[in-house]
mmCIF file of the C-alpha atoms, coordinates in Angstrom:
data_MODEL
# 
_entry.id   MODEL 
# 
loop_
_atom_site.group_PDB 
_atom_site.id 
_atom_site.type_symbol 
_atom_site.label_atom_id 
_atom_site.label_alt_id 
_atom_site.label_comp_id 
_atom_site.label_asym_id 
_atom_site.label_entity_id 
_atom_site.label_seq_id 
_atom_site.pdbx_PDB_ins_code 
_atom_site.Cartn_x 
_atom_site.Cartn_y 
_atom_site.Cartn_z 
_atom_site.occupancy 
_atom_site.B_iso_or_equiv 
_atom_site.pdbx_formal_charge 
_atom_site.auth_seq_id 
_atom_site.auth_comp_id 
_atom_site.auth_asym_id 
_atom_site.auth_atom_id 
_atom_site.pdbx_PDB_model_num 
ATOM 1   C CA . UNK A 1 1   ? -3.940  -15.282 -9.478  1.00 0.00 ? 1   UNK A CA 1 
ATOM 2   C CA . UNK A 1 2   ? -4.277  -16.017 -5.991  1.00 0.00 ? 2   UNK A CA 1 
ATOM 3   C CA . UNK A 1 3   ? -6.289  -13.621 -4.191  1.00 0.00 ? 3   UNK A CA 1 
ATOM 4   C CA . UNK A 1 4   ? -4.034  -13.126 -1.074  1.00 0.00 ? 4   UNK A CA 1 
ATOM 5   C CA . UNK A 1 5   ? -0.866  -12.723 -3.542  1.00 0.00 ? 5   UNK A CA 1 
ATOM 6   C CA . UNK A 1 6   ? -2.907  -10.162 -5.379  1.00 0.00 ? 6   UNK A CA 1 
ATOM 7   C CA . UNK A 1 7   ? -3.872  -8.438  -2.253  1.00 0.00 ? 7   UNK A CA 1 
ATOM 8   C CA . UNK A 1 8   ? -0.168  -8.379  -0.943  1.00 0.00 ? 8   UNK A CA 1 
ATOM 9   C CA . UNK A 1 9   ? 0.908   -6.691  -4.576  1.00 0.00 ? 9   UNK A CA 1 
ATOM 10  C CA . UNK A 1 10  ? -1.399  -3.566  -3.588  1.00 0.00 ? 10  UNK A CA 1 
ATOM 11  C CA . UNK A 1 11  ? 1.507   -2.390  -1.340  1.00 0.00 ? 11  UNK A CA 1 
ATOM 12  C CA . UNK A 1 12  ? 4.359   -2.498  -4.064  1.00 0.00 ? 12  UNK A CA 1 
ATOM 13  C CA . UNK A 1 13  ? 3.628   0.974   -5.282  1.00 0.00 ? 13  UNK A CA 1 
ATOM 14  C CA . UNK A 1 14  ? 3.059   2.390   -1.740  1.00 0.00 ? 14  UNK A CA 1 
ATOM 15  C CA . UNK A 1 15  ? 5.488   0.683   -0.629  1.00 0.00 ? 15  UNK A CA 1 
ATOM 16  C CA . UNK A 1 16  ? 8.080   2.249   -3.622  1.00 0.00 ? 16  UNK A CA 1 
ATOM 17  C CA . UNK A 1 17  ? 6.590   5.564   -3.640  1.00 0.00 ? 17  UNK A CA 1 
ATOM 18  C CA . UNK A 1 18  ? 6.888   5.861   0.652   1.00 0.00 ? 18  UNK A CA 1 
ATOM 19  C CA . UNK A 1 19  ? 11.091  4.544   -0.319  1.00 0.00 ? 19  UNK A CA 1 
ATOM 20  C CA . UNK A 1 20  ? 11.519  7.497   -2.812  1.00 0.00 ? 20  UNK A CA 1 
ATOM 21  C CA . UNK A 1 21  ? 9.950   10.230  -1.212  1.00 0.00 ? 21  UNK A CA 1 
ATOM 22  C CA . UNK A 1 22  ? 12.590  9.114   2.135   1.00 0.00 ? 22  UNK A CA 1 
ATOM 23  C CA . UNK A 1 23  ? 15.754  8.862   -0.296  1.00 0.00 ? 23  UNK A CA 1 
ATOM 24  C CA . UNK A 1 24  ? 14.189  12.581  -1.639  1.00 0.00 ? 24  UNK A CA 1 
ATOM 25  C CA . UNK A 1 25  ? 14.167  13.832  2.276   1.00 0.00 ? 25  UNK A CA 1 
ATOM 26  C CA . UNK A 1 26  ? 17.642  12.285  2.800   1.00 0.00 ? 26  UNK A CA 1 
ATOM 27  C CA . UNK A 1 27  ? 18.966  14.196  -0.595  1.00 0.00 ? 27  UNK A CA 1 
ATOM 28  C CA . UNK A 1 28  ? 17.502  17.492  0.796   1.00 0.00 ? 28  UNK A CA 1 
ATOM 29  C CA . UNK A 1 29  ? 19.018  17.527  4.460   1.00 0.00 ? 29  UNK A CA 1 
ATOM 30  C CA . UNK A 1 30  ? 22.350  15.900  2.790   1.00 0.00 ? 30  UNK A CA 1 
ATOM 31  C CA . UNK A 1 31  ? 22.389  19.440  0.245   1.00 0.00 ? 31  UNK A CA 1 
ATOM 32  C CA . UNK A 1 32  ? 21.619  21.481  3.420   1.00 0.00 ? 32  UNK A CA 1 
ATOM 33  C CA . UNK A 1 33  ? 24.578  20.086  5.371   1.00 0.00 ? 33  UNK A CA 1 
ATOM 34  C CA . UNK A 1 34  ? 27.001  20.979  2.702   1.00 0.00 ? 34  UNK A CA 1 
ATOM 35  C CA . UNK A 1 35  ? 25.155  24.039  1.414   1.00 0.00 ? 35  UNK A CA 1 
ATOM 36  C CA . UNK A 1 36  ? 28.118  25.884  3.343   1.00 0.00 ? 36  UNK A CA 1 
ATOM 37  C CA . UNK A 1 37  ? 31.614  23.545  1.960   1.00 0.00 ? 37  UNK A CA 1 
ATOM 38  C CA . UNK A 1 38  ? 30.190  22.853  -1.318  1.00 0.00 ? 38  UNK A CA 1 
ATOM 39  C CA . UNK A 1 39  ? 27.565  24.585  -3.134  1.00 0.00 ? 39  UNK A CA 1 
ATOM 40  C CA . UNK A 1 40  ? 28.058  22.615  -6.342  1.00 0.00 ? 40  UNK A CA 1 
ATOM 41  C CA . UNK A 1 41  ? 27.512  19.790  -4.778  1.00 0.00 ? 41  UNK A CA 1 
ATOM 42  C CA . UNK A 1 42  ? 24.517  21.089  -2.610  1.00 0.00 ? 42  UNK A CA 1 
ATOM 43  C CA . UNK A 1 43  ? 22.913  21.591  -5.723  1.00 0.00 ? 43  UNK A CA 1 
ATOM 44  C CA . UNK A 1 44  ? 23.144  18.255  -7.471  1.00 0.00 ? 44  UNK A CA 1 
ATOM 45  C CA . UNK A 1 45  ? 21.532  16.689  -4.653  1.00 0.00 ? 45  UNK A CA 1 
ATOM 46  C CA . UNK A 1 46  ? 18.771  19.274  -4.756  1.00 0.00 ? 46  UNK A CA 1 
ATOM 47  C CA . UNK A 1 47  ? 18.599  18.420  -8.784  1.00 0.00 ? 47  UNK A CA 1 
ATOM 48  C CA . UNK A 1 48  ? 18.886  14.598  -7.592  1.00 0.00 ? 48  UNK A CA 1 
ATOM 49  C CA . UNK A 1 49  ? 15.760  15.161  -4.960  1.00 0.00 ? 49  UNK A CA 1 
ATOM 50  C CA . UNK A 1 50  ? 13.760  16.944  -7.451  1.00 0.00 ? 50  UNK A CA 1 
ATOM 51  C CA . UNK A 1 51  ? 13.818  14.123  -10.139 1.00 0.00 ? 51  UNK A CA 1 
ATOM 52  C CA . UNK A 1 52  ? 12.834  11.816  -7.968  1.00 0.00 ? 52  UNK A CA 1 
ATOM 53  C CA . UNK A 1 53  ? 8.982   14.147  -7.522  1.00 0.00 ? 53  UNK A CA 1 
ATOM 54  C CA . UNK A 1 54  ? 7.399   12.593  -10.813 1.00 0.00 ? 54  UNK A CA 1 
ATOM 55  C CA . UNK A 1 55  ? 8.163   8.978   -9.518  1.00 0.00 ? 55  UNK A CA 1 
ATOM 56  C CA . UNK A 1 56  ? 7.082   9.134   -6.618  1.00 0.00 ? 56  UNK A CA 1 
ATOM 57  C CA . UNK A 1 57  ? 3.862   11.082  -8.004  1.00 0.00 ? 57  UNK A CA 1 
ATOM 58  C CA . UNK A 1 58  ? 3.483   8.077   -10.396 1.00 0.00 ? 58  UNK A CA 1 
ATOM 59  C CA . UNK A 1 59  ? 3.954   5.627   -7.752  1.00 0.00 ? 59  UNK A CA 1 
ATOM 60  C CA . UNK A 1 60  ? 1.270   7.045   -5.606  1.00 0.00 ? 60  UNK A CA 1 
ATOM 61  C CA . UNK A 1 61  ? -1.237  7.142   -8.416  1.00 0.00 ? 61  UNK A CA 1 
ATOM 62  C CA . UNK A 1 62  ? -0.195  3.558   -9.183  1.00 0.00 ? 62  UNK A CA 1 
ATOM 63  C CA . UNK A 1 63  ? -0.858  2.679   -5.451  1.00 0.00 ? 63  UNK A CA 1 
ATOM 64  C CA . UNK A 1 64  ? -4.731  4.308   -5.981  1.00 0.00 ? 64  UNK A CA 1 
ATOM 65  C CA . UNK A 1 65  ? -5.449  2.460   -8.629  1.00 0.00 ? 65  UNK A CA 1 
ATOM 66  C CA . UNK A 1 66  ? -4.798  -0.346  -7.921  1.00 0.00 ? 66  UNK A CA 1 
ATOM 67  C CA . UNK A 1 67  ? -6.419  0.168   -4.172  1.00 0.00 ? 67  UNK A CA 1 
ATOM 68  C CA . UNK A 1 68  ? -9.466  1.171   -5.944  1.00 0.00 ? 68  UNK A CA 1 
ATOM 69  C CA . UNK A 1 69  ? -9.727  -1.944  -8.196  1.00 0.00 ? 69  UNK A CA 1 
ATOM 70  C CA . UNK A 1 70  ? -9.333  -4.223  -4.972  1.00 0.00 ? 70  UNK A CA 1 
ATOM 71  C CA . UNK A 1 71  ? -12.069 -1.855  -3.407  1.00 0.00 ? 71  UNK A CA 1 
ATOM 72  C CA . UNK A 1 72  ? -14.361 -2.592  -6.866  1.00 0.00 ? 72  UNK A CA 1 
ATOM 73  C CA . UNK A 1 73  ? -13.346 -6.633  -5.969  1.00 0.00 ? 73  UNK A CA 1 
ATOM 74  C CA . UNK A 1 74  ? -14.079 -6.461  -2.525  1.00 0.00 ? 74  UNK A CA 1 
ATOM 75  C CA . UNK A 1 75  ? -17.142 -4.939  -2.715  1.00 0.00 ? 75  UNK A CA 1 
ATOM 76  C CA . UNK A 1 76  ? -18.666 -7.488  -4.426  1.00 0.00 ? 76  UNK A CA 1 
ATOM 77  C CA . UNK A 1 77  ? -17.987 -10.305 -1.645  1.00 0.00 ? 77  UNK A CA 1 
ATOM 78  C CA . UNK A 1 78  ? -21.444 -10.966 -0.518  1.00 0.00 ? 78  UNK A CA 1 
ATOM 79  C CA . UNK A 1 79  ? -20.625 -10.965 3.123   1.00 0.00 ? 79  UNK A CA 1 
ATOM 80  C CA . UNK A 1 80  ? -20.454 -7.250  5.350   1.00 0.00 ? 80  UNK A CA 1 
ATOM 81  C CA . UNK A 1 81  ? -17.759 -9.065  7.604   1.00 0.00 ? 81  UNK A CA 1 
ATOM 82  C CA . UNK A 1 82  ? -15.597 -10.498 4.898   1.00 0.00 ? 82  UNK A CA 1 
ATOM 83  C CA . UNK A 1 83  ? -15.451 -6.909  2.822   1.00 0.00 ? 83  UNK A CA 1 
ATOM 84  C CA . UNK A 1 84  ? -14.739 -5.280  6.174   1.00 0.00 ? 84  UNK A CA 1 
ATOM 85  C CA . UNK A 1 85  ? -11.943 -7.401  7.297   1.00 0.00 ? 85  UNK A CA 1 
ATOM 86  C CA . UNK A 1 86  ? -10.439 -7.413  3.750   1.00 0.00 ? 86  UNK A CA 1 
ATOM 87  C CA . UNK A 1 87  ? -10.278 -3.869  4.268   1.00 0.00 ? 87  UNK A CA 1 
ATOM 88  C CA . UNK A 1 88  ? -8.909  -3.369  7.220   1.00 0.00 ? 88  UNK A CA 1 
ATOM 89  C CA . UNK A 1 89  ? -6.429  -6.034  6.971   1.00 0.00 ? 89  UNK A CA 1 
ATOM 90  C CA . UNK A 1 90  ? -5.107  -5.275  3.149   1.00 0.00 ? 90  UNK A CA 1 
ATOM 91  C CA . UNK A 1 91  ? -6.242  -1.801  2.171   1.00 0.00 ? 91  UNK A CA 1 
ATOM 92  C CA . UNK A 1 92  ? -5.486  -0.094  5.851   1.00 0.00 ? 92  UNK A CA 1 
ATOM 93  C CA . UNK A 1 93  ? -3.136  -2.045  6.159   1.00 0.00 ? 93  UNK A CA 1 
ATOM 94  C CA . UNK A 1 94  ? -4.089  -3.225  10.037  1.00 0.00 ? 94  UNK A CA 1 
ATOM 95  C CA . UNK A 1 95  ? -2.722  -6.718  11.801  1.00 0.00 ? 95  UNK A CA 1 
ATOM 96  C CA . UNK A 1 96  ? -5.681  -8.721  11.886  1.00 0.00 ? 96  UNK A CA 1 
ATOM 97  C CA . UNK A 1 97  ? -5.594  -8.633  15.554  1.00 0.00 ? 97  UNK A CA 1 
ATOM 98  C CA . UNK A 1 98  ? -6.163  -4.709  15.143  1.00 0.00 ? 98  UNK A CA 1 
ATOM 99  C CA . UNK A 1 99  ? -8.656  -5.551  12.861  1.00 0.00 ? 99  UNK A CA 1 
ATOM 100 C CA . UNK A 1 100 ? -11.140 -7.954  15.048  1.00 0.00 ? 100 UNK A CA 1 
ATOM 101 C CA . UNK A 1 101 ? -10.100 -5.351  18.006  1.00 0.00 ? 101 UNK A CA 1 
ATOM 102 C CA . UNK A 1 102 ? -11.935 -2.841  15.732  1.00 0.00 ? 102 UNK A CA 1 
ATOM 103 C CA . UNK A 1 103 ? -14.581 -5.706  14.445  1.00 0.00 ? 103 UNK A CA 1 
ATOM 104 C CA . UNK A 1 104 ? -15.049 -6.794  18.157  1.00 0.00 ? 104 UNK A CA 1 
ATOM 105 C CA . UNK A 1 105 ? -14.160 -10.121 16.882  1.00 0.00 ? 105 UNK A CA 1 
ATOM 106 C CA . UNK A 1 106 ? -11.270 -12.728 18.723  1.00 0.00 ? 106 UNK A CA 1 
ATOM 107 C CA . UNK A 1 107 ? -8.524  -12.698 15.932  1.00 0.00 ? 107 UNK A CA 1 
ATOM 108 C CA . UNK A 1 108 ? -9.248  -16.280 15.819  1.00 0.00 ? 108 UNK A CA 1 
ATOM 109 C CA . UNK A 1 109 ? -12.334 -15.407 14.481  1.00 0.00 ? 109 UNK A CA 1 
ATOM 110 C CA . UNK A 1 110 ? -11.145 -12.682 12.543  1.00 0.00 ? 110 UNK A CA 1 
ATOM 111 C CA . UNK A 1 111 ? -9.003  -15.169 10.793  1.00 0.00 ? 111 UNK A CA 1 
ATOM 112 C CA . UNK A 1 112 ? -11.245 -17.299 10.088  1.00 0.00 ? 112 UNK A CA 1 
ATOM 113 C CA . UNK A 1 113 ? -13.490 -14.737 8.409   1.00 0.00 ? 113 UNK A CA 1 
ATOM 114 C CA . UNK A 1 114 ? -10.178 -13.186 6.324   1.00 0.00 ? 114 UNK A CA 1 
ATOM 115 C CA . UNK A 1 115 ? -9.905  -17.027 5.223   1.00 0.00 ? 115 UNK A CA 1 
ATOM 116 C CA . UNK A 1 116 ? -13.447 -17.167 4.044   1.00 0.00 ? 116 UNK A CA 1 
ATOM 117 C CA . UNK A 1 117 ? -13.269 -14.066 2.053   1.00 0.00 ? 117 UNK A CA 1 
ATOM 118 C CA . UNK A 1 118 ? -9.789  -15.393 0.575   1.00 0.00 ? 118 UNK A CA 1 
ATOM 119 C CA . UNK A 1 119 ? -11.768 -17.985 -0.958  1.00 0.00 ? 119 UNK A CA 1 
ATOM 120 C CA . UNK A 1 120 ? -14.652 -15.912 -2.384  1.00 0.00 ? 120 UNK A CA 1 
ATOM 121 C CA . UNK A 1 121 ? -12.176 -13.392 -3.514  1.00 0.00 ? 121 UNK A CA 1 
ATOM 122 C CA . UNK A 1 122 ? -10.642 -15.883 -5.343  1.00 0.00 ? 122 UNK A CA 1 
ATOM 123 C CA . UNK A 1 123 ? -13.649 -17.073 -7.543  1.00 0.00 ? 123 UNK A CA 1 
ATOM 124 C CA . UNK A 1 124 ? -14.087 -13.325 -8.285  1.00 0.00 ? 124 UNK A CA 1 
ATOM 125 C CA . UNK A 1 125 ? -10.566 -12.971 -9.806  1.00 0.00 ? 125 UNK A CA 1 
ATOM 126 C CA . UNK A 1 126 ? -10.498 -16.923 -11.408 1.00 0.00 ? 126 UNK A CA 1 
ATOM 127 C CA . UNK A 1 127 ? -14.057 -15.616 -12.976 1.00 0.00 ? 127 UNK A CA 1 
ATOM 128 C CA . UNK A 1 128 ? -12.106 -12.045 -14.160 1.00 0.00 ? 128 UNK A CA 1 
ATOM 129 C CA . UNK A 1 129 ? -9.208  -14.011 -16.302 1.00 0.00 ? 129 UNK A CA 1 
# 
């Protein structure tokens, strides 16, 4: 797998879990509105935010895990500057300008850096399968 497509995929679950847990908070002030015309009603959409808890639980554990496993993979780049930006950029989810801001780095530089570890990060996964 290619190591930027693999870093990319961390944010699926994240990503899912952050949709859910909105389309639970727009179930919940949708039951309040009609808590007053329509009890029933009301309450299915309380019963519909409530199933949506243990997916969005799952979905967040997903997200750690699989955050933690590119932590394990990063970690064992050889270069300070490559883990760091790989970080920052994919796992905190910062622009890479943001990132060399916070690396004191020119995002050219940055780039070039985030490129570098691509490549290493790639041998590590090619040498996992």
């Amino acid at each position: 797998m290619n190591a930027e497509r693999y870093l990319h995929s961390l944010n699926r679950a994240r990503d899912q879990a952050a949709k859910l847990a909105r389309l639970q908070n727009i179930l919940l002030e949708e039951a309040g509105r009609l808590q007053e015309k329509s009890p029933a009603l009301a309450e299915e959409r309380r019963a519909q935010a409530g199933s949506l808890t243990g997916q969005i639980a799952r979905q967040r554990a997903e997200g750690v895990r699989q955050a933690q496993r590119a932590l394990r993979l990063i970690n064992r780049l050889p270069d300070e500057q490559e883990r760091q930006v790989l970080r920052l950029v994919h796992l905190s989810r910062l622009r890479i300008e943001d990132a060399a801001q916070v690396m004191g780095y020119s995002p050219r530089q940055c780039y070039r850096i985030k490129r570098r570890a691509l490549m290493h990060l790639d041998c590590l996964l090619f040498q996992g399968e």
